[in-house]
Kinemage of the C-alpha trace (Angstrom):
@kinemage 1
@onewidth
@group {chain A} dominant
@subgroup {mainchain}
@vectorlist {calphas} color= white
{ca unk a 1} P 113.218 120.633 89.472
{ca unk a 2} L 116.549 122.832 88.765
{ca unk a 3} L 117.711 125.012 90.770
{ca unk a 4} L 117.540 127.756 87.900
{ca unk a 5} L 113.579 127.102 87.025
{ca unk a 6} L 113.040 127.212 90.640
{ca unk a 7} L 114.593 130.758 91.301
{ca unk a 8} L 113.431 131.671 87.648
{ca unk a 9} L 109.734 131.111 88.987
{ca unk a 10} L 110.568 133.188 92.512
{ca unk a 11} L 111.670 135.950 90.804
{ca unk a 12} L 108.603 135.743 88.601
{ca unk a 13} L 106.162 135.374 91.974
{ca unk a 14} L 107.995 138.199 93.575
{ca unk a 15} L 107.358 140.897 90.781
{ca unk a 16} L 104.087 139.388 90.157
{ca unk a 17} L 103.507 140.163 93.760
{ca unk a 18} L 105.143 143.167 93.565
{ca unk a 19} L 102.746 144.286 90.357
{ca unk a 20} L 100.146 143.686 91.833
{ca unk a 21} L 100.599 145.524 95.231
{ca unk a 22} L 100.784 148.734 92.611
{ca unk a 23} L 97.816 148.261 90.473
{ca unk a 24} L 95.319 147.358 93.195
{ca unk a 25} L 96.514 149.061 96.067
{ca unk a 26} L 98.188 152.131 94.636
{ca unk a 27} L 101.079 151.816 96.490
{ca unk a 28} L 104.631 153.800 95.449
{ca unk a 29} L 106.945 151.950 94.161
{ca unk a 30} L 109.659 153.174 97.216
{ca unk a 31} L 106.632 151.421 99.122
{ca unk a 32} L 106.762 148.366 98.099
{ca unk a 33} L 110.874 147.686 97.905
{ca unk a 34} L 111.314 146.599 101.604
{ca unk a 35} L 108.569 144.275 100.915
{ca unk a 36} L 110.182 142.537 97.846
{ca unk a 37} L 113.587 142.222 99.939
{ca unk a 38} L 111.974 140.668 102.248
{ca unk a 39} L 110.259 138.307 99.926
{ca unk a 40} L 113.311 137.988 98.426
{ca unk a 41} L 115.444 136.692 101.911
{ca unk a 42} L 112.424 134.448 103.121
{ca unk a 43} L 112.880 132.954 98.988
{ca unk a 44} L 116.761 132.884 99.857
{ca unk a 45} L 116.325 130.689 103.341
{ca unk a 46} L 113.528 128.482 101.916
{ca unk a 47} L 115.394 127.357 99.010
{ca unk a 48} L 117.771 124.882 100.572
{ca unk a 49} L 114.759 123.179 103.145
{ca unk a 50} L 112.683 123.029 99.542
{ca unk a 51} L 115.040 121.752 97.220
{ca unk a 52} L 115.899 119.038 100.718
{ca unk a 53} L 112.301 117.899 100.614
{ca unk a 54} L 112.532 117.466 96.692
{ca unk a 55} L 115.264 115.267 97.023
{ca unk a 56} L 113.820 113.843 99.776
{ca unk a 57} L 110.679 112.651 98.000
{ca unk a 58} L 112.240 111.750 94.936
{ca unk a 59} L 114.371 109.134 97.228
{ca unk a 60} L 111.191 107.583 98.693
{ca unk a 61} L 109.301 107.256 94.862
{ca unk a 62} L 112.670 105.537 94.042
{ca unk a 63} L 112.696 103.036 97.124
{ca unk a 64} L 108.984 102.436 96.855
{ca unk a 65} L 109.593 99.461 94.604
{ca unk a 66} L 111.418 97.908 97.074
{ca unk a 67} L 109.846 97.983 100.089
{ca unk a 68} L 106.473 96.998 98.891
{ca unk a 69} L 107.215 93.687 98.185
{ca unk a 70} L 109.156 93.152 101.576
{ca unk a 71} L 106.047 94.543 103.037
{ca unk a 72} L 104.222 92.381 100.990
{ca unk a 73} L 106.225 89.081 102.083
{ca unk a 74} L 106.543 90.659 105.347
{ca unk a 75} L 102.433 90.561 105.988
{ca unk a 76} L 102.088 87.105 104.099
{ca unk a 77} L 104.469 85.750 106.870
{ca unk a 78} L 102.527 87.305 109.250
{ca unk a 79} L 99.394 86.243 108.082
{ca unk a 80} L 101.015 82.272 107.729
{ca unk a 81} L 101.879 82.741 111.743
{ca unk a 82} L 98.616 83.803 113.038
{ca unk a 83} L 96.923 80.191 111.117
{ca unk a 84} L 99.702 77.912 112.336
{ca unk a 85} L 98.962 79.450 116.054
């Protein structure tokens, strides 16, 4: 996903949260500030691990194709050892 859609929908979550914390719990706005900010820096150091295990996943999907069928040949050969043993 891009990196503006991802901080797009952070934002979003963070005043959501932030709404929230107002209407249910009655809190003051100067109340809840130091909780968005930190919201807001936990967002800022996530982003790089999250956007790493994106990539990360979208690498395996794309290699998947080719290590099935060497896994495939890989447990036929196998399979050809154990009956000539």
């Amino acid at each position: 996903m891009p990196k503006p859609i991802v901080e797009t929908f952070a934002v979003i979550g963070i005043l959501l949260i932030a709404l929230v914390m107002h209407i249910q719990g009655g809190r003051p706005i100067a109340d809840i500030i130091p909780i968005i900010a930190l919201f807001g820096a936990a967002i800022v150091k996530l982003m790089p691990a999250l956007f790493l295990i994106t990539q990360q996943s979208t690498e395996v999907r794309y290699n998947i194709a080719s290590v099935n069928p060497v896994h495939d040949d890989l447990m036929a050969l196998q399979s050809a050892q154990k009956k000539v043993s």
